[in-house]
C-alpha positions as CSV (number, residue, x, y, z in Angstrom):
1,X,0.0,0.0,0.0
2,X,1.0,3.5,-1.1
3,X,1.8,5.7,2.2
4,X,-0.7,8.8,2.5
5,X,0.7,12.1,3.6
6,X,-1.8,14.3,5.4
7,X,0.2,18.4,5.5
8,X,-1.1,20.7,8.1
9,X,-1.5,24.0,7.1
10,X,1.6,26.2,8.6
11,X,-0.6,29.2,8.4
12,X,-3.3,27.6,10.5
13,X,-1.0,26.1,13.1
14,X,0.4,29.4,13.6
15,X,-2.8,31.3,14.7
16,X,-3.1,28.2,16.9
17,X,0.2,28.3,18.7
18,X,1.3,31.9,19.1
19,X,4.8,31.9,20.1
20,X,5.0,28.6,21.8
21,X,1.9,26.4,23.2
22,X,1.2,22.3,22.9
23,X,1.0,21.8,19.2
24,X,0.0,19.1,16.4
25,X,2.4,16.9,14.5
26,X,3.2,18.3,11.1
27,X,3.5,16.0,7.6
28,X,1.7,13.2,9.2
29,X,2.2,9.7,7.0
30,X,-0.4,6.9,8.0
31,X,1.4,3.2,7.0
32,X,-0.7,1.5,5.4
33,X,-3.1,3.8,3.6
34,X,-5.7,3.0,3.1
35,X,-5.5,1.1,6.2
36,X,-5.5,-2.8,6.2
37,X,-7.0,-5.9,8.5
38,X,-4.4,-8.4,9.0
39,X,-5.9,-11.4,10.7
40,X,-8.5,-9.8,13.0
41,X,-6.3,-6.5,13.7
42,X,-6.2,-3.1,11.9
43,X,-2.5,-2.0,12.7
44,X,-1.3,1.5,11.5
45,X,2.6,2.7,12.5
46,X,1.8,6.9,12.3
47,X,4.8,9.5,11.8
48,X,5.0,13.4,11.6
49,X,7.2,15.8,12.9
50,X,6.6,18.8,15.6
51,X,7.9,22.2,14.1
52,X,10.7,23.7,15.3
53,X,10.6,26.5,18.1
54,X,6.4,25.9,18.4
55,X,6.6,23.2,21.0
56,X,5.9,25.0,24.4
57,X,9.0,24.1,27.0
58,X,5.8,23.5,29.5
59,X,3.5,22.4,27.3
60,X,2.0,18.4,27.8
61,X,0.4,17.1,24.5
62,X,-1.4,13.3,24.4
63,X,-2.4,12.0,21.6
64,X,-4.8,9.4,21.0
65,X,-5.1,7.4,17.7
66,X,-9.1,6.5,17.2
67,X,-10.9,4.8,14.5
68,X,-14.3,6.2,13.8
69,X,-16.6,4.1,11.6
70,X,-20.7,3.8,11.2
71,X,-22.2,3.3,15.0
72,X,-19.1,3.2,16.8
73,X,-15.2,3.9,17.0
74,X,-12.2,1.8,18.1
75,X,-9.8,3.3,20.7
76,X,-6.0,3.6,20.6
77,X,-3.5,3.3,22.7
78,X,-2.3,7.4,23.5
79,X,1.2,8.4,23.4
80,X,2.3,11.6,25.4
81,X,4.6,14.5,24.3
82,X,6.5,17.1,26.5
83,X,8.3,20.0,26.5
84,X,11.7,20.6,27.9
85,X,10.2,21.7,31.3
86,X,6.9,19.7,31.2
87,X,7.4,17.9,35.2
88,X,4.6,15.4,33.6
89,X,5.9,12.0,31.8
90,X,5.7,11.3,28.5
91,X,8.6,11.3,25.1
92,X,10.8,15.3,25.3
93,X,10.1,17.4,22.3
94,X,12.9,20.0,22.2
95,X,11.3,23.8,21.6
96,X,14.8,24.7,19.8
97,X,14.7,22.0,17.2
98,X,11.3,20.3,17.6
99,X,11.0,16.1,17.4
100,X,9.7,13.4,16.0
101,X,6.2,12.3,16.2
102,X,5.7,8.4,15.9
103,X,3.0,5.9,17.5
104,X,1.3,2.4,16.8
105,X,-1.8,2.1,16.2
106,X,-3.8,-1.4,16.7
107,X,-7.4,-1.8,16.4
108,X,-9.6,-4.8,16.8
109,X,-11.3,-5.6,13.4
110,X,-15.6,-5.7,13.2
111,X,-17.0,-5.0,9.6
112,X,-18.0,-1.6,10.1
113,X,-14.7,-0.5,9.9
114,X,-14.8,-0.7,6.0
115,X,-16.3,2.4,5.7
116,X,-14.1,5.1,8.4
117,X,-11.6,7.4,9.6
118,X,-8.5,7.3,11.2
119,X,-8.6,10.7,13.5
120,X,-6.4,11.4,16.3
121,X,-7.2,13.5,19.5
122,X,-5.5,15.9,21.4
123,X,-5.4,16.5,25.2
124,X,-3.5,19.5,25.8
125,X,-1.9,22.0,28.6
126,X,0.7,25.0,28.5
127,X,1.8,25.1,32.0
128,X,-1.4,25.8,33.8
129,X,-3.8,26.4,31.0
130,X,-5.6,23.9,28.6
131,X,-5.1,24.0,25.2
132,X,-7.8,23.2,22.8
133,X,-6.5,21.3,19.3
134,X,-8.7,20.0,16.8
135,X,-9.2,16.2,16.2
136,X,-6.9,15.7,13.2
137,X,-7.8,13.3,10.3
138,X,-5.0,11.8,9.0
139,X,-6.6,8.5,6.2
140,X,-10.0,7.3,5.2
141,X,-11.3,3.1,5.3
142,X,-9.9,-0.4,6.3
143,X,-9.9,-2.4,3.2
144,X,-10.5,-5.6,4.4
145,X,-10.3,-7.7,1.5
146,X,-8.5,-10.4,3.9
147,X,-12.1,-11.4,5.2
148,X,-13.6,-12.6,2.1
149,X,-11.6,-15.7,3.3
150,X,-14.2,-17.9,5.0
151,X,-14.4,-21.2,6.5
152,X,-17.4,-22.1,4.5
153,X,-15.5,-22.0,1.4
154,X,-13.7,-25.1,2.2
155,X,-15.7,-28.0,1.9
156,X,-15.9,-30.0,4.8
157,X,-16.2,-34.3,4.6
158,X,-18.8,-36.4,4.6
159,X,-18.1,-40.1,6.1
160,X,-19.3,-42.0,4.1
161,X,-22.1,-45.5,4.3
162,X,-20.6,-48.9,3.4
163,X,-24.3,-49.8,1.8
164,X,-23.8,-52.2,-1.2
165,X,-27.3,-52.9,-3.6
166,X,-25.5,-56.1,-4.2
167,X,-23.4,-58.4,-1.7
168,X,-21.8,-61.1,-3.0
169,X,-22.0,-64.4,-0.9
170,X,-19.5,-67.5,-2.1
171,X,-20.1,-71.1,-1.0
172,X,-18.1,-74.0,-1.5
173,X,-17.9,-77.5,-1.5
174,X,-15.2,-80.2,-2.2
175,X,-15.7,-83.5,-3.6
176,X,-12.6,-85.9,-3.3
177,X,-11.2,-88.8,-5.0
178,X,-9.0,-91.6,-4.2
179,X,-5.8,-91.9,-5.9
180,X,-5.6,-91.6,-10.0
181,X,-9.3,-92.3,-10.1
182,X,-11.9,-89.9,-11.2
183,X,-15.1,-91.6,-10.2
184,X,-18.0,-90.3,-7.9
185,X,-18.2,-92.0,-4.5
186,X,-21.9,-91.7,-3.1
187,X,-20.3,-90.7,0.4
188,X,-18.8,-87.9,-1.3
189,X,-22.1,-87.0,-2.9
190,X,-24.0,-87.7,0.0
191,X,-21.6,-85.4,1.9
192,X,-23.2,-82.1,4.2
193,X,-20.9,-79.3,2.1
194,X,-22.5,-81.2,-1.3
195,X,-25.6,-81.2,-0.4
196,X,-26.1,-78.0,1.5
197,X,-24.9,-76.0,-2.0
198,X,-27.0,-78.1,-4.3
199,X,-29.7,-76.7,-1.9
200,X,-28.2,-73.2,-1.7
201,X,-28.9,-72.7,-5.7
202,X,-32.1,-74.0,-5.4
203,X,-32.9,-71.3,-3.1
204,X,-30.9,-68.3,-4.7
205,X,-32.9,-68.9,-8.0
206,X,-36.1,-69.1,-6.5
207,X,-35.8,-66.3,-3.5
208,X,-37.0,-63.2,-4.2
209,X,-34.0,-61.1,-3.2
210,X,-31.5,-63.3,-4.3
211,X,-29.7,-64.3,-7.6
212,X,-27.2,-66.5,-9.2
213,X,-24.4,-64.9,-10.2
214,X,-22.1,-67.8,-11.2
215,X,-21.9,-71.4,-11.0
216,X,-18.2,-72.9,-11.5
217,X,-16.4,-76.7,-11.8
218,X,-13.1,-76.7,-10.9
219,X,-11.1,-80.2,-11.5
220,X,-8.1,-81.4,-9.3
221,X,-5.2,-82.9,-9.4
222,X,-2.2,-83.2,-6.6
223,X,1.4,-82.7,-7.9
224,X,2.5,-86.2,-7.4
225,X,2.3,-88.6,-10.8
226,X,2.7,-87.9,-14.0
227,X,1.9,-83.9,-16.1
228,X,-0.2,-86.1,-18.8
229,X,-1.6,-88.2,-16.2
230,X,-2.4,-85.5,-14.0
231,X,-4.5,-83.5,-17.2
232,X,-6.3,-86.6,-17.5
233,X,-7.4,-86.8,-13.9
234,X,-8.0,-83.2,-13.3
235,X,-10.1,-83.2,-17.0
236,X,-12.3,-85.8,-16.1
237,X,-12.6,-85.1,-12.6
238,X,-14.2,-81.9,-13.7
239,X,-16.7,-83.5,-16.4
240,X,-18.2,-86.0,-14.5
241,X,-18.8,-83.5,-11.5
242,X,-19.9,-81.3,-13.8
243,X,-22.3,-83.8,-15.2
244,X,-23.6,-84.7,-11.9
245,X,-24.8,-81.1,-11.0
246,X,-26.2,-80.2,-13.9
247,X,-29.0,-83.4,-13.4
248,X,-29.2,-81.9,-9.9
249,X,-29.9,-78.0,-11.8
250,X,-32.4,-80.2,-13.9
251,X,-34.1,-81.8,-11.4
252,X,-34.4,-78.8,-9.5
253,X,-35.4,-77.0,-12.1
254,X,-32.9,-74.3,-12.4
255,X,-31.6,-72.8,-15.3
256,X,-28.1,-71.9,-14.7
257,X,-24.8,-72.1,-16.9
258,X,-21.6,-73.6,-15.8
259,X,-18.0,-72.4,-15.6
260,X,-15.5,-75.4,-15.8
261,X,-11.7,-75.2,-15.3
262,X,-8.8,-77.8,-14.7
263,X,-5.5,-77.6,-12.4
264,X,-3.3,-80.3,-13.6
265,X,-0.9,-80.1,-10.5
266,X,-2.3,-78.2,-7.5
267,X,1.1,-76.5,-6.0
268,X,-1.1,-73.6,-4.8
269,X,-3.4,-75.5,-3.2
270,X,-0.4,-78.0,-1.7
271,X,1.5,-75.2,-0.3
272,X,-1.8,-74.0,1.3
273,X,-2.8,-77.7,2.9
274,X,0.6,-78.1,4.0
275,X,0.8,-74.5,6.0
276,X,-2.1,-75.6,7.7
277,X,-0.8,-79.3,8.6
278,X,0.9,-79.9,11.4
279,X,3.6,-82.3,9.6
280,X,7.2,-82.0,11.0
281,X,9.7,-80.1,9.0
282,X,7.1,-79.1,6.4
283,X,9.4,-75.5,6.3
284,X,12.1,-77.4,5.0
285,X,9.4,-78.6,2.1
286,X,7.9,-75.0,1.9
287,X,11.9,-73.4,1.2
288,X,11.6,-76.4,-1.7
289,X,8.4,-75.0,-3.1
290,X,10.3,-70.8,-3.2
291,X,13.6,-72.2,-4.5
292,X,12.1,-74.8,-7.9
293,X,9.5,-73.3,-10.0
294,X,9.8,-76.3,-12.5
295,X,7.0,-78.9,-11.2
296,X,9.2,-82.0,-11.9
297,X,12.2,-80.4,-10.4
298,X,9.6,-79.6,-7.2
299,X,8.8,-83.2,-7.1
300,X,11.5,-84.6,-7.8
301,X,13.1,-82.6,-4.3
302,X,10.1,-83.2,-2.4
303,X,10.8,-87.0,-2.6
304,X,14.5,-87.0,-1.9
305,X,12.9,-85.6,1.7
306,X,12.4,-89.3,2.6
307,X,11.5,-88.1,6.5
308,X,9.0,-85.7,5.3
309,X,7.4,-87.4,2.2
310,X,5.1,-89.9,4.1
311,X,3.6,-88.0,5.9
312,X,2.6,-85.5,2.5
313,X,1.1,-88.8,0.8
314,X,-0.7,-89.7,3.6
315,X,-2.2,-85.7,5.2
316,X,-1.7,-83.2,1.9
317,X,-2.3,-85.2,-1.2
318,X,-5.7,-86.5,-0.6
319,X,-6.8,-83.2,-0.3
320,X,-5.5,-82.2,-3.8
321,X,-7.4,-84.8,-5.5
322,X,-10.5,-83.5,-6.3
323,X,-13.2,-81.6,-7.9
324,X,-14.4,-77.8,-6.6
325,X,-17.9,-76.4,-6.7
326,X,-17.9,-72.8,-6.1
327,X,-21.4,-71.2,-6.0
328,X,-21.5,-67.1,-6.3
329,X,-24.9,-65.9,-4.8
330,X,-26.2,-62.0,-5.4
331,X,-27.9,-60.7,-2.3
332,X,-29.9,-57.9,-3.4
333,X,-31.1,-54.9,-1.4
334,X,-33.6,-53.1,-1.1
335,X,-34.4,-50.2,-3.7
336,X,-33.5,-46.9,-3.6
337,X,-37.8,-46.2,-3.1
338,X,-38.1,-48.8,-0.4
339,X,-35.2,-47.0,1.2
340,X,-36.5,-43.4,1.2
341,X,-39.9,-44.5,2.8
342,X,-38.1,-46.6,5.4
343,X,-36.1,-43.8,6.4
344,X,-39.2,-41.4,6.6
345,X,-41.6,-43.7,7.8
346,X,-39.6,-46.7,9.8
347,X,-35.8,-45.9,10.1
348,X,-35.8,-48.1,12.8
349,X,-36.3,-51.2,10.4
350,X,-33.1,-50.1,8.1
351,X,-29.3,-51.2,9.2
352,X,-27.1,-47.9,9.7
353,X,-25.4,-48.2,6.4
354,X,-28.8,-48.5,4.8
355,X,-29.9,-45.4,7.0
356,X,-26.7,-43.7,6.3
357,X,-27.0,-43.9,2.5
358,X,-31.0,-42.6,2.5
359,X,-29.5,-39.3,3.6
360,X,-27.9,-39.3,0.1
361,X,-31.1,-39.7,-1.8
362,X,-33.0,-36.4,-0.1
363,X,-32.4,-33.5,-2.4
364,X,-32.4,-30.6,0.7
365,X,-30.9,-30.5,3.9
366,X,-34.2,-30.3,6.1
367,X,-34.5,-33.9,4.6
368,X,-30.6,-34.9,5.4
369,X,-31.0,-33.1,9.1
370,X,-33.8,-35.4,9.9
371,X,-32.4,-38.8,8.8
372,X,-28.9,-37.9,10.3
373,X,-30.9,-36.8,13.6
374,X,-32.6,-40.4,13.9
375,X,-29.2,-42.2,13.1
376,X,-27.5,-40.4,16.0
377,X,-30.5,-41.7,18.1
378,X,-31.1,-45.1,16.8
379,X,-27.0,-46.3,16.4
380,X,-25.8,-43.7,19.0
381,X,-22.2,-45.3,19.2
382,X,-21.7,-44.8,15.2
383,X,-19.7,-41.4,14.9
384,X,-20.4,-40.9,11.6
385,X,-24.4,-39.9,12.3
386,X,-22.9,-37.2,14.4
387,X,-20.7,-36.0,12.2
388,X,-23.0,-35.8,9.0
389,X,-25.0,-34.4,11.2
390,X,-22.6,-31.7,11.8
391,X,-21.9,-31.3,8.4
392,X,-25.5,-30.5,7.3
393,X,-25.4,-28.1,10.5
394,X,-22.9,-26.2,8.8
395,X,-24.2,-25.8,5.6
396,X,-27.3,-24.1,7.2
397,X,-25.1,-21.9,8.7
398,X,-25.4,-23.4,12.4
399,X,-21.8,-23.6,13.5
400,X,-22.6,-24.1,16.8
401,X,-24.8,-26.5,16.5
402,X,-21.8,-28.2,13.9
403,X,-19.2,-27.7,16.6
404,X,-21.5,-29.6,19.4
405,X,-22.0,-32.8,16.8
406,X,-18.2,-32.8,15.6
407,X,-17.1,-33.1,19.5
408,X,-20.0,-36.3,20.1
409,X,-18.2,-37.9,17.2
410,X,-15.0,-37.4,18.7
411,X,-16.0,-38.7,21.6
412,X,-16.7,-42.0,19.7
413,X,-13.6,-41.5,18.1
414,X,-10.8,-39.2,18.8
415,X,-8.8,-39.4,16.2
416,X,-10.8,-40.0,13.6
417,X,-9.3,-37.5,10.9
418,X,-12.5,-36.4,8.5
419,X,-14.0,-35.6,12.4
420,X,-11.1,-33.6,13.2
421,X,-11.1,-31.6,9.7
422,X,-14.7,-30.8,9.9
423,X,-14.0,-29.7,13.6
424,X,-11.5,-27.5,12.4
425,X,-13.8,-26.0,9.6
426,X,-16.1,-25.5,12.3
427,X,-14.1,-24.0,14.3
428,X,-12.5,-21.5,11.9
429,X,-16.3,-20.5,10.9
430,X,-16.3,-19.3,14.6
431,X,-13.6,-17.3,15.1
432,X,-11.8,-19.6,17.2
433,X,-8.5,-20.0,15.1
434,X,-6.0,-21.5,18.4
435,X,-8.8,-24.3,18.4
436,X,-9.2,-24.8,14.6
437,X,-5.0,-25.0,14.9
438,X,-5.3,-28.0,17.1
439,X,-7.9,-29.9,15.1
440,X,-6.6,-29.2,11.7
441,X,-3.2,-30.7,13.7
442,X,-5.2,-34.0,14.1
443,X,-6.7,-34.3,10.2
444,X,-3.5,-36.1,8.4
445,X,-5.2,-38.7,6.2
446,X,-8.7,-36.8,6.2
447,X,-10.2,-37.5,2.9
448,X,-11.0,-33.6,2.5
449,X,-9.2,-31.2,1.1
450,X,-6.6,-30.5,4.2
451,X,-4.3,-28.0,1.8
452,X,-7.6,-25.6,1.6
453,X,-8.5,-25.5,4.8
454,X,-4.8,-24.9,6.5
455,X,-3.9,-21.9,3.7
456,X,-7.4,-21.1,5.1
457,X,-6.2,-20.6,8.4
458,X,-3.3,-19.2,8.0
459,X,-5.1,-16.4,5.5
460,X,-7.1,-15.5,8.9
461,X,-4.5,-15.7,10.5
462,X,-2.8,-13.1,8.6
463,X,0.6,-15.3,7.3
464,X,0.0,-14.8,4.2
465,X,3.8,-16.6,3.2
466,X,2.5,-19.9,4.9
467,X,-0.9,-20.0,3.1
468,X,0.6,-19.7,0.3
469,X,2.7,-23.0,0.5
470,X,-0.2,-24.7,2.3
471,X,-2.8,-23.8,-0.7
472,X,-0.1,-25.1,-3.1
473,X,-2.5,-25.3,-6.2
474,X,-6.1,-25.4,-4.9
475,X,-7.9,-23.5,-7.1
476,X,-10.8,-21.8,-5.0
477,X,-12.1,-18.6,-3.6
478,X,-9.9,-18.7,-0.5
479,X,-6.3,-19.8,-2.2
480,X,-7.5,-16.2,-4.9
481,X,-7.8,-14.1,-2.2
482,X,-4.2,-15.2,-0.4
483,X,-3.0,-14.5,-3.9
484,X,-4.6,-10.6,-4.0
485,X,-3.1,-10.2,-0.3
486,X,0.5,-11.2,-1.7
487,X,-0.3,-9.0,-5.0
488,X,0.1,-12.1,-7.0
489,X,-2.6,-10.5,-9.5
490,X,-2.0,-13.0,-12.5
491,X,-1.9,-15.9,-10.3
492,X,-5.2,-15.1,-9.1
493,X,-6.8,-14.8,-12.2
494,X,-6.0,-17.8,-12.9
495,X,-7.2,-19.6,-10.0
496,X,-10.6,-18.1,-10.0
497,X,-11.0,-19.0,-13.5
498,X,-10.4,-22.3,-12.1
499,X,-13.3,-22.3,-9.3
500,X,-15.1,-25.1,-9.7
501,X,-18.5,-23.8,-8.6
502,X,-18.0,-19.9,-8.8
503,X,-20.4,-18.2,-6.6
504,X,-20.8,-14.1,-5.9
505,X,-17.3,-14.2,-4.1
506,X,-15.8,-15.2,-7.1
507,X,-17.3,-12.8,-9.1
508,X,-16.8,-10.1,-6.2
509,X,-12.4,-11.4,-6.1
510,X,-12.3,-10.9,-9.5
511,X,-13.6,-7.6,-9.5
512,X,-10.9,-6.3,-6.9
513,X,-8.5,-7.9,-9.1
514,X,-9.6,-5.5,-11.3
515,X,-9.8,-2.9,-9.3
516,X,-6.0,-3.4,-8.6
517,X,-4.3,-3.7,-11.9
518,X,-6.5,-0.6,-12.9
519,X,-8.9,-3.0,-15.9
520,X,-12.0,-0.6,-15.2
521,X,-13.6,-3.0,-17.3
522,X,-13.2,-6.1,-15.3
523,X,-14.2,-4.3,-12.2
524,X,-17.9,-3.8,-14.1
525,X,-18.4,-7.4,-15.6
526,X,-17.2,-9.2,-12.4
527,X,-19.0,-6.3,-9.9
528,X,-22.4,-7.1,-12.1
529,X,-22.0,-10.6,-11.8
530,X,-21.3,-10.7,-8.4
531,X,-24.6,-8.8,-7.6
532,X,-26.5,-11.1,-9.7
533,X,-25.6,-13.8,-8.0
534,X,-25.9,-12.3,-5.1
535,X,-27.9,-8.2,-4.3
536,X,-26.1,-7.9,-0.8
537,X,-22.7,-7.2,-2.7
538,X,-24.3,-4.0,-3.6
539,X,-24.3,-2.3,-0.4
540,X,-20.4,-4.1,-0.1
541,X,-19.1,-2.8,-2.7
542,X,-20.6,1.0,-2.2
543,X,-18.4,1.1,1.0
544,X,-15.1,-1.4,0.0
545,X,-12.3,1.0,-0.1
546,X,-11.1,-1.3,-2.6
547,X,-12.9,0.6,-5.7
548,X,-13.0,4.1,-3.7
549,X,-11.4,5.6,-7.2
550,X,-14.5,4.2,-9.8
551,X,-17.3,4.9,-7.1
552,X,-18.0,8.3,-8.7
553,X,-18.4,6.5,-11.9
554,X,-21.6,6.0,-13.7
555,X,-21.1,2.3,-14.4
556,X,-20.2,2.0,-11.1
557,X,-22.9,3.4,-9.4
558,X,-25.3,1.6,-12.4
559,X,-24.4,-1.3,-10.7
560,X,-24.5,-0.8,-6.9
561,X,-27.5,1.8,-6.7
C-alpha cells in the first residue's frame, strides 16, 4: 500500500500556537493507507514531525489514535509528548529543534470499519492552561479484503455409508477322490458341504432377493504322478462333476450355466494344505516350493525328503485330489424407493449403512438433518451420524450446533481425521482459530481437502507466506484471495478461472482484481456478476475502499444503486 501524507496548514498552526503552546504533529504519513486488517487487527505505525521552536517548553500534548466508523469507533493506545520543562511524563520534544512524532496504532477488526476514519485527538496543557486542538484526520477506510476468506469455502467431509445394492455371498464345497481315479463315490455325494450347495442354488434362484451370479467346476489334481496323467485326472474329474450337477440344476429346475476349469498339479493348493498341517519339517518342504519353480524339479526334491514325504502322501495329497464347486450368490437390497420410505416412515427397520445412505437420496438438507438426527439416536455409538450431522449443521449456517456434533463424534472416536477436519472447519467458521489450529493438527489422512482449509487458516491468521505454501495449487475462492493479499494478481486470475463452482465471491475477487491492476472493465463485468448472483454485494461494494477511485463512476454506481 502506497503511504498517504496528510500536510497541516503552517498558516493555520500558527494562529493556533502563538509563540510557543502544545502543538499538532506536522507531515503526518499513515502506513498503510488505506489502512488494512491483517488477521483480526487493523495495525497502522503513524509518523510526523513537531515544528521547530512551536513546541511550548511546559507544554503536555497526548495524543490518542481513534478509528471512527458507522455506529461506533475503536480506541488507541495514546502516546504523550513534553516539552523541555513539562514535570509530567511522557517522550521530550525539544522547543529549539522540535522532534519526531511516531506511534502504533492497533485496532480490533468488526466489519464496520470498512467504511471510516482514522482521527487522532488531542489533550493539551501549557503550563497551567488547557489547550484546545482539533481532532486531526490523518486516512480514510480499512480495506478488508482479507475477510472474504471464509471457513465455509472449504468444503468439509462427509463419512461415508458402506451400503452395497448387491453383496456377493461365495459357497463351496469339495468332492474328493481316491488316488488316480476320477469316479464319484456316493459318500462324497451324500456329503453335508455337497448337499447344502445343491440346496443353496435351489434357493438363490427361486428367493426373491436373491440371484445366481455364477456357477463354477473346478477339476483337481495333486502334484504327485505324471503332467499327462495328472491332465487326464484333473479333466475328467471336472466333467463328471460337472455332469452330476447339472442333473441336480435339472431336477431342481434351475436354469443356470456352468464355468469349468482344470489344475493339472495343484502347487497352490499344496503349499496351502501343508501351511495348515501340522507335519514335521514341512518349512524345509515349503523353502523347496520358493527355490524350484519347475513342477518336476519340485517333485523330484520333495521326494528325496524321505523323512518328510510320508507324511505328505498320507495328510496333503488326498486333499489335492478332487473336484471344486464354487457357488456365487447375489444378495440384493432393497431399492433406492423402499429405502426413502423406510427412512421417513420406519428408520428403525433399516441397518445404519442403509440409513446412512438414505440421507444421500434427499435432495435438501431439512430432509438430510432429519435422517442424520434419527441415526444419532437409533445407532448412537456410530460417529459418523454425528458428524454428517454436523456437516449438514454447517451448511445451514449453524456452526454451533456443527461444533457440538463434531465433539460427540469425537468422543466416539478421537482421532478419527475427516472428524477432526470438519472440527476445524467449524471451528475456523467461529472465530476460534487457536482451536481450529489443534484440530486441523489432528486431520492427516482426512479425505478432504486439508491443503484448503490450513492456507485457510493461515489467511485469517494473517501469514500470508505460509498459506501460500499450504494452498499449493487449490484452485478456489480462499487460495485467490491469499493471492490478491500477496499481489500475485496473475496468479489469481487464474485460480478463480479455475473455481469449480463460482459463486458471488468469485465474481466479487475478480472484481478487486480488477480494481488493482487498474482494468476498469473487469471491475464492471465481475462487480455485475457478483450482484447477480448475489444483491447484498451491492451495499459491499458502495463502501469497499477497494474501488474508492471508480465509485463516482456511472457504471459503477449503475451497478450498486
Amino acid at each position: 500500500m502506497k503511504k498517504s501524507i496528510l500536510l497541516v496548514s503552517v498558516f493555520a498552526m500558527a494562529m493556533l500556537i502563538g509563540c510557543g503552546t502544545a502543538v499538532q504533529p506536522e507531515q503526518v504519513t499513515v502506513n498503510p493507507s488505506p489502512l488494512v486488517v491483517v488477521g483480526d487487527k487493523v495495525d497502522a505505525t503513524i509518523t510526523g514531525t513537531f515544528p521547530v521552536k512551536k513546541f511550548s517548553k511546559k507544554a503536555v500534548l497526548t495524543v490518542t489514535p481513534v478509528l471512527v466508523y458507522e455506529g461506533g469507533e475503536a480506541v488507541g493506545t495514546p502516546v504523550t509528548y513534553v516539552g523541555e520543562k513539562a514535570k509530567e511524563n511522557g517522550t521530550s520534544v525539544s522547543y529549539k529543534e522540535g522532534g519526531k512524532f511516531s506511534m502504533k496504532a492497533s485496532f480490533a477488526y468488526v466489519p464496520a470499519m470498512a467504511s471510516s476514519s482514522l482521527v487522532l485527538r488531542f489533550t493539551a496543557t501549557n503550563g497551567k492552561k488547557v489547550v484546545e486542538i482539533p481532532e486531526m484526520k490523518i486516512a480514510d477506510g480499512v480495506i478488508a479484503t482479507a475477510k472474504l476468506a471464509q471457513a465455509e469455502d472449504v468444503k468439509p467431509q462427509v463419512t461415508a455409508d458402506k451400503f452395497q445394492r448387491i453383496i456377493q455371498e461365495v459357497q463351496e464345497a469339495d468332492i474328493r477322490f481316491l488316488i488316480q481315479q476320477s469316479t464319484l463315490r456316493k459318500s462324497e455325494l451324500k456329503s453335508e458341504d455337497v448337499e447344502n450347495l445343491t440346496a443353496a442354488i435351489k434357493a438363490a434362484d427361486t428367493t426373491e432377493n436373491k440371484a445366481i451370479n455364477k456357477i463354477e467346476v473346478l477339476g483337481y489334481a495333486s502334484p504327485d504322478g505324471g503332467q499327462d496323467l495328472n491332465e487326464k485326472l484333473a479333466d475328467a474329474r471336472q466333467t463328471k462333476t460337472q455332469e452330476y450337477l447339472q442333473k441336480q440344476l435339472k431336477k431342481a429346475e434351475v436354469d443356470a450355466s456352468i464355468i469349468s476349469d482344470v489344475t493339472a498339479e495343484d502347487w497352490e493348493g499344496f503349499q496351502k494344505v501343508l501351511e495348515a498341517s501340522n507335519i514335521q519339517d514341512k518349512e524345509l518342504v515349503l523353502r523347496v516350493l520358493s527355490m524350484y519353480t519347475d513342477p518336476e524339479e519340485r517333485e523330484a526334491q520333495i521326494k528325496n525328503l524321505s523323512t518328510v514325504f510320508k507324511a505328505i502322501a498320507d495328510d496333503v495329497l488326498p486333499a489335492l485330489r478332487r473336484s471344486r464347486l464354487v457357488l456365487t450368490t447375489d444378495l440384493i437390497g432393497k431399492s433406492d424407493d423402499e429405502i426413502s420410505a423406510l427412512a421417513k416412515n420406519d428408520p428403525a427397520a433399516l441397518n445404519v449403512e442403509e440409513l446412512l445412505y438414505a440421507a444421500t437420496l434427499c435432495n435438501n438438507n431439512s430432509d438430510k438433518l432429519a435422517i442424520y438426527k434419527k441415526v444419532t439416536e437409533i445407532y448412537p455409538n456410530d460417529y459418523r451420524g454425528f458428524n454428517n450431522l454436523g456437516i449438514t449443521y454447517f451448511t445451514q449456517g449453524k456452526v454451533s450446533e456443527a461444533r457440538q456434533c463434531y465433539a460427540k463424534a469425537l468422543k466416539l472416536d478421537s482421532k478419527n481425521a475427516d472428524v477432526n477436519y470438519n472440527a476445524g472447519i467449524a471451528a475456523m467458521a467461529d472465530g476460534d482459530l487457536a482451536k481450529a489450529e489443534e484440530f486441523l493438527g489432528k486431520a492427516a489422512g482426512t479425505s478432504g481437502n486439508l491443503k484448503a482449509a490450513m492456507g485457510t487458516l493461515y489467511t485469517m491468521k494473517g501469514d500470508y507466506a505460509a498459506a501460500k505454501n499450504a494452498y499449493g495449487n487449490t484452485a478456489s475462492n480462499n487460495a485467490a484471495v491469499q493471492q490478491i493479499l500477496n499481489e500475485d494478481y496473475a496468479a489469481a486470475r487464474q485460480t478463480l478461472a479455475k473455481v469449480e463452482n463460482p459463486n458471488a465471491t468469485t465474481a466479487y475477487l475478480a472484481a478487486v482484481v480488477g480494481a488493482r491492476t487498474n482494468d476498469r472493465e473487469a471491475v464492471y463485468t465481475n462487480l455485475a456478476l457478483a450482484v447477480k448472483r448475489d444483491a447484498n454485494m451491492k451495499a459491499k461494494a458502495q463502501k469497499d475502499i477497494e474501488f474508492a477511485k471508480y465509485a463516482a463512476d456511472e457504471k459503477f454506481q449503475a451497478i450498486v444503486k
